[in-house]
C-alpha positions in Angstrom: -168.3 86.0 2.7 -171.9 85.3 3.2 -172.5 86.7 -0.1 -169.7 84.6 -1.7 -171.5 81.4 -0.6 -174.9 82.1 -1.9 -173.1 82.8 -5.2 -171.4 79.5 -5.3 -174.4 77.8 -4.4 -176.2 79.4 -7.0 -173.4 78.6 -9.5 -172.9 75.7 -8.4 -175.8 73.9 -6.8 -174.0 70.3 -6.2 -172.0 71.9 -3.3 -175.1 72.1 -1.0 -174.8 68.8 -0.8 -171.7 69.4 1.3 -174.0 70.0 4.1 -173.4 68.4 7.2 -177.1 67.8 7.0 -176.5 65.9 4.0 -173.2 64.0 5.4 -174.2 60.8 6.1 -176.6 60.5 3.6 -174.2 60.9 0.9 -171.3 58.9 2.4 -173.8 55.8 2.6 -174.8 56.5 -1.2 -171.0 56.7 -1.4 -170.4 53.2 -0.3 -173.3 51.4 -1.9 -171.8 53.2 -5.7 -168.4 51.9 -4.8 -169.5 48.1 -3.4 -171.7 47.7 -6.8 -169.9 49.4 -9.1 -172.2 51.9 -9.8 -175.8 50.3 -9.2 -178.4 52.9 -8.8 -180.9 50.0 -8.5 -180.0 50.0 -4.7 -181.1 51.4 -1.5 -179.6 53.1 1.3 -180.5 53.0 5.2 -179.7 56.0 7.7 -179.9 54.6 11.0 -181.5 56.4 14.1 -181.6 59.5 11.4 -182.0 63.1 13.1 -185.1 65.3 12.4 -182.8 67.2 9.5 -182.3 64.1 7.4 -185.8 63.0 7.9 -187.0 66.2 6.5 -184.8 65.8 3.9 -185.7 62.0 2.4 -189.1 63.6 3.2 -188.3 66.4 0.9 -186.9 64.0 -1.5 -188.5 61.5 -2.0 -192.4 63.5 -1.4 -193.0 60.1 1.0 -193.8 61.6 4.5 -191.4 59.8 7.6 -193.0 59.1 10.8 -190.6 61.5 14.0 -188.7 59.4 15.6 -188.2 56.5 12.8 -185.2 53.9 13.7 -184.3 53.3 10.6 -184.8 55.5 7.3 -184.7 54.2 3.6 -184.1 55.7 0.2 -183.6 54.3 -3.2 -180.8 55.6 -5.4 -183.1 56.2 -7.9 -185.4 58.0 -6.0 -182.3 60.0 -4.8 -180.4 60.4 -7.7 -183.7 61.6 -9.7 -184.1 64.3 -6.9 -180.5 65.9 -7.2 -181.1 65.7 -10.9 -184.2 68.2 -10.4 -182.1 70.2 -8.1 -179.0 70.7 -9.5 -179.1 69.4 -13.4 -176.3 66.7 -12.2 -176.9 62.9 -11.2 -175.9 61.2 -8.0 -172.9 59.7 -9.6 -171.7 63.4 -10.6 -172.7 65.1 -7.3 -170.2 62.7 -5.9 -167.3 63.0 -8.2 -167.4 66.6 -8.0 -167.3 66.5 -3.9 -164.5 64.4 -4.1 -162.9 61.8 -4.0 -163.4 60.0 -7.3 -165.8 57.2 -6.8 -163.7 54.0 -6.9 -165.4 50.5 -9.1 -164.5 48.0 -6.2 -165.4 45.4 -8.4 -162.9 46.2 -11.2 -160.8 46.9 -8.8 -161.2 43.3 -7.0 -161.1 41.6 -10.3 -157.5 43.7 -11.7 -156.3 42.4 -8.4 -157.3 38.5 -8.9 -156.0 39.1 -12.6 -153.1 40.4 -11.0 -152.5 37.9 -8.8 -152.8 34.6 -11.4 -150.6 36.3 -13.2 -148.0 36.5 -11.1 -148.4 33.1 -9.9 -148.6 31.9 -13.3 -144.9 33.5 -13.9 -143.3 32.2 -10.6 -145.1 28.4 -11.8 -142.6 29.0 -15.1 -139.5 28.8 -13.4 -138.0 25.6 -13.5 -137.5 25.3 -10.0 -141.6 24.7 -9.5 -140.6 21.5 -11.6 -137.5 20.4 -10.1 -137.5 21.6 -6.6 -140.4 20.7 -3.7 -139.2 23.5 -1.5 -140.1 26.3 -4.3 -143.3 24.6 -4.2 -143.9 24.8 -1.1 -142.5 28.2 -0.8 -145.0 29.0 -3.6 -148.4 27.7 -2.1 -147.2 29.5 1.3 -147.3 33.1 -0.2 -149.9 32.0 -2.1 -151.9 30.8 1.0 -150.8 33.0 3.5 -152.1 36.5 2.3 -148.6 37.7 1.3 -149.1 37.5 -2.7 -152.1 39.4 -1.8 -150.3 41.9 0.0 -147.8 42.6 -2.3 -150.7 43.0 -5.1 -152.6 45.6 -2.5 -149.8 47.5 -2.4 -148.3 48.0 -5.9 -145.6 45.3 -5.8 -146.8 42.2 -7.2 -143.8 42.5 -9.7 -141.8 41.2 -6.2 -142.6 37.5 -6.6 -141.3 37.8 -10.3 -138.1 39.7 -8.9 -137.7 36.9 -6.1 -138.2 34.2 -9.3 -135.3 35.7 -10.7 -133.0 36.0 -7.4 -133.5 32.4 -6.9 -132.7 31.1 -9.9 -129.6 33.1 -10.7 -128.8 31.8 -7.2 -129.2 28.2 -7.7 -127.7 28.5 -11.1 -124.2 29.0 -10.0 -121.9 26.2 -10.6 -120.9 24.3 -7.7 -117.6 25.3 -5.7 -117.9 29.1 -7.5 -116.6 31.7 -5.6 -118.9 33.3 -3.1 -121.1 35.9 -4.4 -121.6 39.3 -2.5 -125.1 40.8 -1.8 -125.0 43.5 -3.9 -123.4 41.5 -7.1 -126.2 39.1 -6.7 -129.2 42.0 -6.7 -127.3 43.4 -9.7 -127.5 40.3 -11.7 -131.0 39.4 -10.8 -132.7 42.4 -10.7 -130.5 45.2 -12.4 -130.3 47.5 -9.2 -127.6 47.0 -6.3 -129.5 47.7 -3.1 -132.9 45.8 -3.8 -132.2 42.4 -1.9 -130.4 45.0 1.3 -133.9 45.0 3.3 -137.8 44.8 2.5 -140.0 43.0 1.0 -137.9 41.3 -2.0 -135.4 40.0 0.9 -137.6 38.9 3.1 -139.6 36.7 0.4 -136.3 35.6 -1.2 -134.9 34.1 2.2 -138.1 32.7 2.8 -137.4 30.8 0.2 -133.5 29.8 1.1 -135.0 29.0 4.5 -137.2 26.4 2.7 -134.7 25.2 0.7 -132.5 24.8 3.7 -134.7 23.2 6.1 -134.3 25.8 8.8 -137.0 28.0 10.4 -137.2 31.4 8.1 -134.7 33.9 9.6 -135.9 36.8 11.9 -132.5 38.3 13.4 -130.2 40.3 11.3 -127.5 37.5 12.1 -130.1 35.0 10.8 -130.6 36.8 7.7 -126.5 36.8 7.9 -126.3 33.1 8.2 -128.6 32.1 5.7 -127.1 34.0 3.1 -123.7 32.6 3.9 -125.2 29.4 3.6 -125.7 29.9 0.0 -122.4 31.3 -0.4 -123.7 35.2 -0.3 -121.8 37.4 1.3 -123.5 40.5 3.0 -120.9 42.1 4.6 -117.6 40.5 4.4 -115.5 43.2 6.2 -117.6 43.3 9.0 -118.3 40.2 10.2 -114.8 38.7 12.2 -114.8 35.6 14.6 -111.3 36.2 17.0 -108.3 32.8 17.1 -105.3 31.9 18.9 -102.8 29.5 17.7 -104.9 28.2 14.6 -102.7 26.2 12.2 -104.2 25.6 8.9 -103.0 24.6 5.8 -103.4 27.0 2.1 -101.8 30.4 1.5 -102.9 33.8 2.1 -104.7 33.8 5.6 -102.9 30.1 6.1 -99.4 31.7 6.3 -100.7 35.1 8.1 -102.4 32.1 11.6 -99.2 30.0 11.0 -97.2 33.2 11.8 -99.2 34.4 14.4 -99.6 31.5 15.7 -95.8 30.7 16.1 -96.0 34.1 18.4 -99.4 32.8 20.5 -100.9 35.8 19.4 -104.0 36.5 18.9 -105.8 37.0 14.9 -108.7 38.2 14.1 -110.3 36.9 10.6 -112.6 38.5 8.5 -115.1 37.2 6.6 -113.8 38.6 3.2 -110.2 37.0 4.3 -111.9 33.5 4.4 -113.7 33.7 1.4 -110.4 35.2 -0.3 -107.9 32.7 1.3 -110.1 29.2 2.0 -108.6 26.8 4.7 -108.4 23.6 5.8 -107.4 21.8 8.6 -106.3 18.7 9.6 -108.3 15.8 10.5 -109.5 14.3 14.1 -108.4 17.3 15.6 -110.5 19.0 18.6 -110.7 23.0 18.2 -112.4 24.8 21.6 -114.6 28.0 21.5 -115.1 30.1 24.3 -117.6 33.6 23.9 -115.6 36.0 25.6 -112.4 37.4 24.6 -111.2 37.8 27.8 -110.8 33.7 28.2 -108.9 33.4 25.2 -106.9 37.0 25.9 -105.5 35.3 29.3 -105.1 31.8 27.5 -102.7 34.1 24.8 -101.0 35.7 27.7 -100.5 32.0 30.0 -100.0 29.7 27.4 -98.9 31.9 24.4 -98.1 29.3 21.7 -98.7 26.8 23.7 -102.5 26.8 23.7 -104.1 24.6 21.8 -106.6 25.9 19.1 -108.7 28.3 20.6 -112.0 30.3 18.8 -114.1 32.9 20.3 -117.1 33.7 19.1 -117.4 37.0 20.9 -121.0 37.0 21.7 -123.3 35.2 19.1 -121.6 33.3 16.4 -121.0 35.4 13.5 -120.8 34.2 9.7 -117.3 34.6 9.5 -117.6 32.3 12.5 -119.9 29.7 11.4 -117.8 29.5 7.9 -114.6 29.0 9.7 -116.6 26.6 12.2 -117.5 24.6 8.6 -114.2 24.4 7.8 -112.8 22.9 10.9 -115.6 20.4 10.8 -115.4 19.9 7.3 -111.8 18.6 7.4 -112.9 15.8 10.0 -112.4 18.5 13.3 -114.9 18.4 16.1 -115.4 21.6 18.1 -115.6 21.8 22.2 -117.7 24.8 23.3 -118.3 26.9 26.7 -120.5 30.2 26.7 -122.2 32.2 30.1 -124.4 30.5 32.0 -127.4 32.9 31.0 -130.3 31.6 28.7 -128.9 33.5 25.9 -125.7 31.4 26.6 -127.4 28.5 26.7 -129.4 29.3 23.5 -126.2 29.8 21.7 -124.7 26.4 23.2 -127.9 24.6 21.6 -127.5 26.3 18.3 -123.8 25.0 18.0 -124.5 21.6 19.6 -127.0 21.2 16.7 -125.7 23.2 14.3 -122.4 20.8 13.8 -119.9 18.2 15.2 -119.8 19.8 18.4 -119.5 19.0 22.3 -120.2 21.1 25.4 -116.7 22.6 27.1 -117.9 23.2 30.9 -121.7 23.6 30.4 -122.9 21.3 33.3 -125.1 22.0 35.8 -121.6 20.7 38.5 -119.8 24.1 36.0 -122.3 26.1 36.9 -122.6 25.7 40.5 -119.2 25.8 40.5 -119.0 29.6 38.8 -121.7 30.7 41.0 -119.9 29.8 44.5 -117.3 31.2 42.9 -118.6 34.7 42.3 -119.4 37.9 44.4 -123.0 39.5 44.1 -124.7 37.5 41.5 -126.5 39.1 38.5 -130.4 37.6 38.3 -131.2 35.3 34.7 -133.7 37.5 32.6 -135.5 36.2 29.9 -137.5 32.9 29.6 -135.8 29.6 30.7 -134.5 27.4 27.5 -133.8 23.5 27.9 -130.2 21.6 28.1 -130.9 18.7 26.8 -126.8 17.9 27.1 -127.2 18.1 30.6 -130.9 18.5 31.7 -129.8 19.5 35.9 -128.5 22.4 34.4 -131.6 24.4 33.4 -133.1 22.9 36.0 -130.5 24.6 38.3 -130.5 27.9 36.6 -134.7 28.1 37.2 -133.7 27.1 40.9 -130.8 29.2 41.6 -131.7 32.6 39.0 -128.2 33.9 38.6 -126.3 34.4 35.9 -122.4 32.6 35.8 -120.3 34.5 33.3 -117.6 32.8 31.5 -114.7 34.1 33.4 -116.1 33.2 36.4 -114.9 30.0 35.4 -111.8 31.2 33.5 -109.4 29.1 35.7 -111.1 25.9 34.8 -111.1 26.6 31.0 -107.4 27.7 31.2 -106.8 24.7 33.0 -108.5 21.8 30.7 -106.7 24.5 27.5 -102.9 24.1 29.5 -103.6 20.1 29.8 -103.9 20.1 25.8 -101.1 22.0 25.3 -98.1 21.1 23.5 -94.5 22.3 23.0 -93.9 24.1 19.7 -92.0 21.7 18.5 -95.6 19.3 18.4 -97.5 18.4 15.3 -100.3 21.9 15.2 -102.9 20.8 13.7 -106.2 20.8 15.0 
């Protein structure tokens, strides 16, 4: 083995300077190459250097090196002439051949810059930069923020070009055209199915929508859900359902499939697809209530059957087949009464509604609450941090004091109660 070595060093000189004795030396030569391109009219510095590199600049360089120096220096060109007489190969090629390749941070810096206008210079094209502010701002924000940088760091600068594209074939769609699925839209803009489902592209591309939208950029996969929806894509149309009783809309299709269930009091559940397949409408001035749990409106279909007035649930936090069925009711002049749990998240989701449309609280009083919680057995303590009521500010304030949790059926009588005062015979005019 021994003998193996001395022949490779003899071979091939370069590799004694592989020697840990020679480590830091070399990596700071290293650095300076890369930083300057490959300036040899440089020096290096070893700080607090051991007696082995001393002896070796010393040996180098023929300039003796007090013990015990702080701080060594050597020139490049000092050095690189020195490997030269030892091995027959410059600094530069020493390096190489160690490995890795030196890398020209300069080029590099400037391919990146080059990079970068150019991409910006594209996305400026679009028409949008002319007619729209948001894709402005949208613009000077990934500009700004490091992001267009990223993307350029990493390979993908191509992104902002692909998001161009996503946007404008977006916005280009005639008004009132039939929602677009996910998939359909990535094809279009970007000839590959999956490329808007998660990453990068996505996340710069609703970015955007949130801009255009006015609305904080989405973080939750239901945000993402949302916002798409809003723009009339549809991500997952089969999976996203929001759960009715007695709803009694006008069209065909999903119309005549709630009229007949409806005529039973039994409860429908819609799917996203079947709303964008079968629009509806409902009447005007009507009031449509929403409860979160489906155990409110199971017991409302089992007291009042057809008899309950119009009843949504959300179950849990509002979907997109939801919030595109809750457009619709308030579209056609509706207003919508909602009750959720007393629990932050509750009262998040009561906020979101109350300024998301036409909507009033159901129940959500600090008086409901302290109702539900003398009601109930061993109560369950709030988690999470405390979020305002501005409807009714006692109520949060109530919450903070008492830290329990009142779930919706704790107040089930009550909301069965206000649904049975509202109901009508089936005889009675049903819409909403």
């Amino acid at each position: 083995m021994t003998g193996t070595n001395r022949d490779s060093e003899t071979d091939r000189p370069w590799l004694r300077y592989a020697d840990p004795a020679r480590e830091r030396l070399m990596a700071a030569a290293r650095r300076s190459l890369e930083a300057s391109g490959g300036n040899l009219n440089r020096s290096v510095t070893l700080a607090a250097p051991t007696d082995a590199e001393r002896t070796l600049v010393i040996g180098m360089t023929g300039n003796y090196r007090q013990p015990n120096s702080a701080r060594l220096t050597i020139g490049l060109t000092e050095f690189d002439r020195a490997i030269r007489a030892d091995t027959g190969l410059g600094l530069i090629a020493v390096l190489e051949r160690l490995g890795p390749p030196l890398r020209d941070r300069p080029a590099e810096r400037t391919s990146r810059d080059d990079t970068r206008a150019a991409a910006l210079k594209h996305a400026r094209a679009s028409h949008l930069h002319q007619d729209c502010a948001w894709y402005q701002r949208w613009l000077t924000d990934v500009e700004a923020d490091g992001t267009l940088t990223s993307l350029v760091r990493s390979g993908e600068p191509q992104l902002l070009a692909d998001a161009r594209r996503v946007l404008e074939t977006l916005l280009s769609r005639p008004r009132g055209a039939h929602p677009i699925p996910l998939p359909s839209l990535s094809a279009l803009a970007t000839a590959d199915t999956k490329s808007l489902n998660k990453g990068s592209l996505s996340t710069l591309v609703l970015r955007a929508l949130a801009e255009a939208a006015g609305v904080t950029r989405p973080v939750t996969t239901m945000e993402r859900r949302e916002l798409w929806d809003f723009f009339d894509v549809i991500v997952d149309d089969l999976a996203s359902q929001v759960l009715v009783l007695n709803l009694r809309p006008t069209g065909r299709g999903l119309a005549d499939w709630l009229i007949s269930a409806a005529s039973t009091g039994t409860p429908f559940v819609i799917t996203l697809h079947q709303l964008v397949a079968h629009p509806i409408a409902l009447g005007p001035g009507g009031v449509v209530r929403v409860c979160e749990n489906p155990a409110v409106l199971r017991r409302a279909a089992g007291e009042l059957a057809d008899r309950c007035p119009p009843l949504i649930c959300t179950q849990g936090w509002p979907s997109t087949a939801f919030h595109r069925l809750a457009r619709a009711v308030v579209s056609g002049g509706g207003r919508l009464l909602y009750h959720g749990d007393f629990d932050w998240p509750g009262v998040e989701m009561t906020s979101h509604l109350l300024q998301r449309y036409p909507c009033s609280p159901w129940r959500m009083t600090a008086q409901d609450y302290l109702a539900g919680l003398d009601a109930k057995g061993n109560p369950v303590p709030l988690k999470n941090s405390p979020i305002a009521t501005p409807w009714d500010p006692a109520l949060a304030q109530a919450m903070a004091a008492r830290g329990a949790v009142v779930y919706e059926e704790a107040l089930a009588d009550a909301l069965i109660a206000d649904l049975a005062a509202d109901s009508h015979s089936p005889g009675d005019d049903p819409q909403p």
